[in-house]
N, C-alpha and C positions, 0 to 999 in steps of 0.2 A: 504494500500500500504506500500513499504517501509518505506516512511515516518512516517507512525504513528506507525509502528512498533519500527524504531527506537528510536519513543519519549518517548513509553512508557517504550521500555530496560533501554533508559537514566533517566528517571523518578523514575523508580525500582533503579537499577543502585548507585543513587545519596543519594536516599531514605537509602537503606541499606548499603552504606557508612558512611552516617550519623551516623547511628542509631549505627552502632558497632563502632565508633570512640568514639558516648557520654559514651557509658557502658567501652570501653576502658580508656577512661581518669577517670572515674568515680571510679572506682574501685585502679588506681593510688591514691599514696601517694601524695599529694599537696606541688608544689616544695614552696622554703624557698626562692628562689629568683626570679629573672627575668631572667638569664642565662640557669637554669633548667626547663622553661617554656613553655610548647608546644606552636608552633607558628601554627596559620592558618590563608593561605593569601590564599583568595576564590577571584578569579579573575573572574567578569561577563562578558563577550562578547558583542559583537554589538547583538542587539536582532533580526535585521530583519523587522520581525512584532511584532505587540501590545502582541498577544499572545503568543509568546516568551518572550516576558521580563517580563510580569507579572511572567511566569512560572520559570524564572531562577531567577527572586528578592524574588519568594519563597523559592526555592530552597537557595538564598545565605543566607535565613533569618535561616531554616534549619538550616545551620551552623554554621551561630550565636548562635544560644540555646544550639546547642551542643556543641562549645566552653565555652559559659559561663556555662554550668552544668560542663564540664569538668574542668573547673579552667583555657583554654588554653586562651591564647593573640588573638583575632581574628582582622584581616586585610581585612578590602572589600577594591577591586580595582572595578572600571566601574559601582559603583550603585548610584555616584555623578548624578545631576539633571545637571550639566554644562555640556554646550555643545563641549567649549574650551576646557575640559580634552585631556591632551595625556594621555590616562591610559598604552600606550606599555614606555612613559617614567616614569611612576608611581610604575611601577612592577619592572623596572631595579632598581630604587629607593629603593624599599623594599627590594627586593635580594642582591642588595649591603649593605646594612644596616643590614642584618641579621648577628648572628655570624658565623663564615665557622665549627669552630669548636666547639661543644656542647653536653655534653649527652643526650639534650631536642630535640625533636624530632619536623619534621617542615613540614606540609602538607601545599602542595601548590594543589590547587580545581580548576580547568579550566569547566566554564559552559557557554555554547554559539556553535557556531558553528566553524568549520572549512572547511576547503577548500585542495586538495589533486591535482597538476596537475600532478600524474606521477613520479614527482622528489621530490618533496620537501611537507611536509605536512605546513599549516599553522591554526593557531588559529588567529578567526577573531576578534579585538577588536573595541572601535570606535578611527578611528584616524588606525594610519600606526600597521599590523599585525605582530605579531612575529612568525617563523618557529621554527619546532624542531630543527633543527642545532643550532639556537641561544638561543631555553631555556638549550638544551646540554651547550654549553656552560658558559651561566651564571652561570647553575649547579654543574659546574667541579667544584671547590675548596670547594666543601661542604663534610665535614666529619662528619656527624653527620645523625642520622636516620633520613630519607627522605621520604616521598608518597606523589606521584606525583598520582591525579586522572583527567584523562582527559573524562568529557564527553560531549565533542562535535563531533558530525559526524568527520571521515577522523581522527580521532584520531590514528588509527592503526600501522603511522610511526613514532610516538612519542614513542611508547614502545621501539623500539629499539635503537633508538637515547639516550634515556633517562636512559634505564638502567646502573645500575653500582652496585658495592656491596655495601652493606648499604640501597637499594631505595627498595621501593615498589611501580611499575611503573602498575597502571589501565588503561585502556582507554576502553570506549565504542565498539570500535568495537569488541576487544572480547568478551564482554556481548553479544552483538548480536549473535554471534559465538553462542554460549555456550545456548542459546536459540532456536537456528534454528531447525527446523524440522526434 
């Protein structure tokens, strides 16, 4: 069904995002400081079920390895074992705290699911969710190369919300796109 259609897009998807971010940083020159430092904040989602979160704590580990082959700073949000986390106030956290302006390049990885009524997409975290209007937002005052990869379902309204010059803006729906029949 569509479901497992789309898990395996987001699986591929996630997969070779990875995989050309490690050989991208790898091939980079290794910055001299922390300013010139690829940042990767991989954000995990509420899982749902069991089998979701195993599959996206793989997936965050993925980009752990890739970070550390790449030399980049990696940041997991949502793969704490507390139940207490606000991880939507954890991320505003890290996004405030990032630099706005930087030559080092900052990927933010949304893995989890989302939710679409119509008007407004969201990403589902545990604890209160964040919409595309408000990662736009957070996002504005960033001058420095940006990719934003979103693969959770209903991703779709986030590309355009999110776009801007400098970003490179993914989402899962159009892997499904681009796979279709």
């Amino acid at each position: 069904g569509t479901a497992a259609v789309e898990r395996t897009d987001v699986r591929i998807l996630a997969g070779c995002v990875a995989f050309l971010f490690a050989i991208g940083l790898s091939s980079a020159q290794p910055a001299t400081n922390s300013d010139q430092r690829t940042t990767v904040i991989v954000v995990v989602g509420a899982a749902g079920e069991e089998e979701f979160g195993k599959n996206f704590a793989q997936w965050a580990e993925n980009w752990r390895k890739a970070s550390q082959e790449g030399g980049a700073e990696f940041i997991p949000i949502g793969l704490d074992k507390v139940d207490t986390t606000n991880d939507l106030a954890r991320l505003k956290q890290v996004l405030e705290d990032e630099p706005k302006e930087s030559p080092a390049e900052l990927w933010l990885v949304l893995i989890g699911h989302g939710t679409f009524d119509g008007k407004e997409a969201k990403f589902n975290l545990r604890g209160p969710d964040f919409s595309a209007t408000e990662l736009a937002a957070w996002l504005k005052d960033f001058r420095r190369p940006l990719a934003v990869i979103d693969t959770s379902s209903s991703s779709g309204p986030f590309l355009a919300k999110l776009s801007a010059p400098g970003r490179v803006v993914i989402d899962s729906m159009t892997a499904l796109a681009h796979n279709a029949p």
